[in-house]
C-alpha positions in Angstrom: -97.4 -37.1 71.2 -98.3 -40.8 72.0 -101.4 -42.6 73.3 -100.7 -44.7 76.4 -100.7 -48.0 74.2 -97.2 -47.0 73.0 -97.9 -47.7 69.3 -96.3 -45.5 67.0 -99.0 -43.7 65.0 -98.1 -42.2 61.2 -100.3 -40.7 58.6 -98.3 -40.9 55.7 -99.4 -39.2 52.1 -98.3 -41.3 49.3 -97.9 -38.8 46.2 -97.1 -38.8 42.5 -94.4 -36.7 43.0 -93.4 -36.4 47.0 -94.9 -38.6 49.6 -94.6 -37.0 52.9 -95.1 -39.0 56.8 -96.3 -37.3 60.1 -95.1 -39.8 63.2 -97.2 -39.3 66.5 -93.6 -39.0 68.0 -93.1 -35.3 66.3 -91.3 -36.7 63.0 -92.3 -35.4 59.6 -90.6 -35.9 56.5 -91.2 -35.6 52.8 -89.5 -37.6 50.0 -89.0 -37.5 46.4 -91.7 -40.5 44.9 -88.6 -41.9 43.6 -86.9 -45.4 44.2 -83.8 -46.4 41.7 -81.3 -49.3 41.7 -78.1 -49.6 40.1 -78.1 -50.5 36.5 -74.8 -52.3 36.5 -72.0 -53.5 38.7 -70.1 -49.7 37.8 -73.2 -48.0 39.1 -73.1 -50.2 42.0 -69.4 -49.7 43.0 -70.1 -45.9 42.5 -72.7 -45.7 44.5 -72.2 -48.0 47.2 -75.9 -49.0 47.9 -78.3 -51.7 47.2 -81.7 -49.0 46.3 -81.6 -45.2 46.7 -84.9 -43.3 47.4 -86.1 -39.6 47.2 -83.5 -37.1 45.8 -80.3 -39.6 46.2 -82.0 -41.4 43.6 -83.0 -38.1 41.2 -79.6 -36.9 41.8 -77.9 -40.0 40.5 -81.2 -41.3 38.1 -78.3 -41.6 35.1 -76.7 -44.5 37.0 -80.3 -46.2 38.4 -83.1 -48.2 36.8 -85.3 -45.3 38.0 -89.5 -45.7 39.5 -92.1 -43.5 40.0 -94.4 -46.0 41.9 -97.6 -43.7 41.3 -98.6 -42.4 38.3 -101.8 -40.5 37.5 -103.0 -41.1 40.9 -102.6 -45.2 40.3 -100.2 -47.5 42.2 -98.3 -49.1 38.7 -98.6 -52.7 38.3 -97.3 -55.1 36.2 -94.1 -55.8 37.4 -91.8 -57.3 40.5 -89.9 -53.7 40.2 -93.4 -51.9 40.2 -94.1 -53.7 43.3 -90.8 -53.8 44.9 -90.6 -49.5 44.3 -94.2 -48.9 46.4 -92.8 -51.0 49.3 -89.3 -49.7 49.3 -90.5 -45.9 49.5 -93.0 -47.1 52.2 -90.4 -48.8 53.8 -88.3 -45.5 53.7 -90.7 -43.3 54.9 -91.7 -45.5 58.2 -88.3 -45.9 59.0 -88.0 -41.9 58.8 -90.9 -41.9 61.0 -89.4 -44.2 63.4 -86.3 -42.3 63.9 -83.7 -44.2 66.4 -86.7 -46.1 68.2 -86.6 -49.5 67.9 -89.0 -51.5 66.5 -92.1 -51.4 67.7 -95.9 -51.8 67.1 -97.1 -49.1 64.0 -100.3 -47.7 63.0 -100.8 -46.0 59.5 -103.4 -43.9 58.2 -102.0 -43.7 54.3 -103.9 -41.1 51.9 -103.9 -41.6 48.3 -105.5 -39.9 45.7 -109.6 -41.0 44.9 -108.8 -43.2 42.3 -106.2 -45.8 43.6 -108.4 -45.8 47.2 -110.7 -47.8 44.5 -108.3 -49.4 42.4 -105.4 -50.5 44.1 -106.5 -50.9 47.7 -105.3 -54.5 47.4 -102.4 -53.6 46.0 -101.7 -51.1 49.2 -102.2 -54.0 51.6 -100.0 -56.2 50.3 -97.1 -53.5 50.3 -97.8 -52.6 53.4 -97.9 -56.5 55.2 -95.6 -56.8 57.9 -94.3 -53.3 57.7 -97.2 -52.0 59.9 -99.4 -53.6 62.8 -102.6 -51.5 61.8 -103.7 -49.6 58.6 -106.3 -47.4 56.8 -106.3 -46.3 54.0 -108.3 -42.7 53.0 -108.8 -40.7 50.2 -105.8 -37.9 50.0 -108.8 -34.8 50.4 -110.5 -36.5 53.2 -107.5 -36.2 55.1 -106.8 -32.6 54.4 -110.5 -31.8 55.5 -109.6 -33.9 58.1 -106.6 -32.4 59.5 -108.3 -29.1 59.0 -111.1 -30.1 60.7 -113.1 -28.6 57.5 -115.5 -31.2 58.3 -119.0 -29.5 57.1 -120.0 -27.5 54.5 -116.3 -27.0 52.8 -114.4 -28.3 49.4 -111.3 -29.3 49.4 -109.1 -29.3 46.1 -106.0 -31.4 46.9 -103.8 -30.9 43.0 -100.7 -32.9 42.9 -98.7 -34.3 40.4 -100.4 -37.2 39.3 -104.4 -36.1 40.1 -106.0 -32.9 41.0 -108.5 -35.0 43.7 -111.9 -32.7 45.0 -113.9 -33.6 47.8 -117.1 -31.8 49.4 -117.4 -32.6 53.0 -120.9 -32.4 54.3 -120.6 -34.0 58.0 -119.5 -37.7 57.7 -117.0 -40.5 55.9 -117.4 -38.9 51.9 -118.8 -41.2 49.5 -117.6 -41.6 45.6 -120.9 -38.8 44.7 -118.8 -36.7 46.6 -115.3 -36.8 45.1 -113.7 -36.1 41.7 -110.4 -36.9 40.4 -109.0 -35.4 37.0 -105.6 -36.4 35.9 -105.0 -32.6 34.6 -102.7 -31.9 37.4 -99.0 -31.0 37.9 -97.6 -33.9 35.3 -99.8 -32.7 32.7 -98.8 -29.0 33.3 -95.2 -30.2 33.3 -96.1 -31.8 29.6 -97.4 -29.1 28.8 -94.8 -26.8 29.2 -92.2 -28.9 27.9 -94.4 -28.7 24.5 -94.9 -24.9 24.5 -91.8 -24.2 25.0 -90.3 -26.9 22.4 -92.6 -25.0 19.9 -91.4 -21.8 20.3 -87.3 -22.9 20.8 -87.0 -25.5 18.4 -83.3 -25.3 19.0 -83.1 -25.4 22.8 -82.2 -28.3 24.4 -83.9 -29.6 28.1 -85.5 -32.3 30.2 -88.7 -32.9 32.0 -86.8 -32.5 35.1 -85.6 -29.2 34.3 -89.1 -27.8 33.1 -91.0 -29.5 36.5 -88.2 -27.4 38.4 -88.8 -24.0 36.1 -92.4 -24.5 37.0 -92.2 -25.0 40.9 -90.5 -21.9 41.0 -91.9 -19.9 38.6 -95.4 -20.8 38.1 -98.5 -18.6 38.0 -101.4 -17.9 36.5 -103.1 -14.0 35.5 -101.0 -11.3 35.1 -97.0 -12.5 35.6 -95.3 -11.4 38.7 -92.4 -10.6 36.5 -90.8 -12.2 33.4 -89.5 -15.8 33.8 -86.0 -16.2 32.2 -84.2 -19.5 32.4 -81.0 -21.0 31.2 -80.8 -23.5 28.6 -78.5 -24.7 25.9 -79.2 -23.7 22.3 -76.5 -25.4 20.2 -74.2 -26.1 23.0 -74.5 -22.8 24.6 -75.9 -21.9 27.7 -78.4 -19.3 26.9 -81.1 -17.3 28.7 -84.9 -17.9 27.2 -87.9 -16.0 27.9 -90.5 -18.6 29.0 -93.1 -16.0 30.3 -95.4 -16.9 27.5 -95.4 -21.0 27.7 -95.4 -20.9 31.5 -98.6 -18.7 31.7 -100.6 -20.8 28.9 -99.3 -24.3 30.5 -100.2 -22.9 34.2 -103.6 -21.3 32.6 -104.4 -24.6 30.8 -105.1 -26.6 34.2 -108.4 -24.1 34.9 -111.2 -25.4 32.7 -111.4 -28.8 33.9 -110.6 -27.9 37.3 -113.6 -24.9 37.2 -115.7 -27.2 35.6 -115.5 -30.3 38.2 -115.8 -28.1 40.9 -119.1 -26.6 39.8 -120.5 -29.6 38.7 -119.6 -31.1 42.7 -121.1 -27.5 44.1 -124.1 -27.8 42.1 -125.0 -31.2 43.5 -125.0 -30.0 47.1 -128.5 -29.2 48.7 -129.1 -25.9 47.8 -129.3 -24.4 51.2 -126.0 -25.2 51.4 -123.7 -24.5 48.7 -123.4 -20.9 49.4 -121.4 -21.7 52.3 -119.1 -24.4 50.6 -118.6 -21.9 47.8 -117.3 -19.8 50.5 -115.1 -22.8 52.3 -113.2 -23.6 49.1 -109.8 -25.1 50.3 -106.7 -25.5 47.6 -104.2 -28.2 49.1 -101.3 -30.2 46.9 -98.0 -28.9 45.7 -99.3 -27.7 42.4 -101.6 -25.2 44.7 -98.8 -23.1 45.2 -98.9 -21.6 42.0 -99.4 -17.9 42.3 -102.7 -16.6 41.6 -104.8 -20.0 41.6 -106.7 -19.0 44.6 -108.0 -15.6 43.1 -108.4 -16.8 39.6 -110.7 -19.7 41.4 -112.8 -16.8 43.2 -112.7 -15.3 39.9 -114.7 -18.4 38.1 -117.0 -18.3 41.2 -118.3 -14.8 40.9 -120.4 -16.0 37.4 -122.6 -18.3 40.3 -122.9 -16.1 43.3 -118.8 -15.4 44.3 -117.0 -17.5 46.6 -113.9 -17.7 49.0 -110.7 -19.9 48.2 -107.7 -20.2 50.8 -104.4 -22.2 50.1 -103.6 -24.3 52.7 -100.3 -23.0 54.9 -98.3 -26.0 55.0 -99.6 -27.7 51.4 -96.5 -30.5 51.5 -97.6 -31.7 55.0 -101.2 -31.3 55.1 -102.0 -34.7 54.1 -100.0 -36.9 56.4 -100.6 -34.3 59.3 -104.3 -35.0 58.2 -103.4 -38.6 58.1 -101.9 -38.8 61.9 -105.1 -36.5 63.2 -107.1 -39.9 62.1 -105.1 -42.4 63.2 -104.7 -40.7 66.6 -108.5 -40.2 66.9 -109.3 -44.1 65.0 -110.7 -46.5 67.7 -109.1 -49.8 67.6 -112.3 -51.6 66.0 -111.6 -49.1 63.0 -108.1 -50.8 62.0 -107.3 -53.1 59.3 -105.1 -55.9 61.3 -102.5 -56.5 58.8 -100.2 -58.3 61.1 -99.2 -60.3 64.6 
């Protein structure tokens, strides 16, 4: 799917925890936010490359000087590294998107969450020179609502790992009055896990990376599916732990602020119409998949007048897919020239 000018068009969505790219040419991919180099010359002999990205780096992160170039919804700063990680994944991503064409002219639509489209805009451009021809940056929700042509009279709730990012769409381009970002979102959950279950196992031994993967697969909130037992070593021993408990109270912990931004947005929408946004409530974001959000949301809305929330189908490639929709529609007076 090109437009006759040939350029490549890519809507990327540059997360906390993945960053995913949609290519007008069919290509979609999804990354790790990771970007590691080798700590030593041994690391470097081991691993035979210069940088490693995405789950090459995770996998080997005990031989890397390991980045997360977002965190909390902010591009880091204060450091070459920080800067050098941002571009490298970018890098990474629109050469994934490219595939085995050569290269030619590329336009990028990049979502990121609210609070970096305000803060580190700058800091986008300048990672982004002479990697693409054209670029635009958009808030991460507005290109969900965007893909999903939810353009009027909906909410989305886009909760990654860094931000949980809301956005009511009434019509046209959303302004800051119309989007929220909390930084309760899947990193905090993670945290909080880790500590519940610390409490309660003194003993037991585990990493963050091990908790973030207990909670993509085992996540919910309400009544538990069925009990979550994972393996972990108490005093050297592999042993099985009942986390039901600590992964219900970490999952549950995320509602209050989320409720509470989302009625404070609702209740500043002309009353005529925030019956129908309650009732166009969209959930997008990896931490949406955890089980029972959706109905525990309609739950909260019943106390003003009930509501309808849907989770998003595809909720890892809903934001660059939003992100190509834009770029393929953008007229060329709407791009930011950022090179030739």
């Amino acid at each position: 799917m090109t437009k006759s000018d040939d350029v490549l068009r890519v809507g990327i969505d540059l997360g906390t925890s993945r960053s995913s790219v949609s290519g007008s040419n069919g290509e979609r991919h999804v990354v790790e936010s990771y970007v590691g180099w080798p700590v030593d010359m041994v690391a470097r002999k081991v691993l035979k490359q210069e940088v490693l990205i995405g789950r090459d780096a995770l996998d080997n992160r005990s031989m890397l000087d390991l980045y997360r170039p977002l965190e909390e919804g902010l591009i880091k700063e204060g450091s070459q590294r920080d800067d050098e990680a941002v571009r490298e994944l970018l890098r990474h991503l629109l050469s994934l998107a490219r595939g085995e064409a050569d290269n030619g002219k590329v336009r990028a639509v990049v979502g990121v969450p609210a609070e970096a489209l305000r803060v580190n805009k700058q800091n986008l451009r300048k990672a982004l020179a002479d990697l693409v021809d054209g670029l635009m940056i958009v808030s991460e929700p507005f290109a969900v609502a965007y893909g999903l042509e939810a353009l009027l009279h909906s909410m989305i709730i886009d909760v990654g790992a860094g931000t949980a990012d809301f956005c009511v769409m009434k019509g046209r381009l959303p302004t800051e009055e119309d989007q929220r970002t909390l930084t309760t979102a899947g990193d905090w959950l993670d945290q909080q896990l880790e500590l519940q279950i610390a409490q309660r196992y003194p003993e037991a031994k585990f990493s963050i990376h091990m908790v973030r993967g207990w909670k993509e697969r085992h996540s919910f909130v309400g009544p538990a599916p069925e009990p979550v037992v994972v393996t972990m070593p108490v005093h050297g021993k592999p042993t099985e732990v009942d986390i039901t408990e600590p992964m219900q109270m970490a999952c549950e912990s995320l509602l209050p602020p989320m409720i509470e931004t989302m009625v404070d947005l609702l209740t500043r929408v002309e009353p005529e119409y925030q019956e129908r946004v309650r009732r166009n409530i969209i959930l997008a974001g990896g931490t949406s998949l955890i089980r029972g959000l959706d109905k525990r949301i309609e739950r909260e809305l019943a106390e003003i007048g009930g509501g309808k929330v849907k989770v998003v189908k595809d909720p890892l490639y809903i934001g660059s897919d939003g992100g190509l929709a834009i770029a393929l529609d953008a007229p060329d007076s709407d791009w930011e020239k950022l090179s030739g």
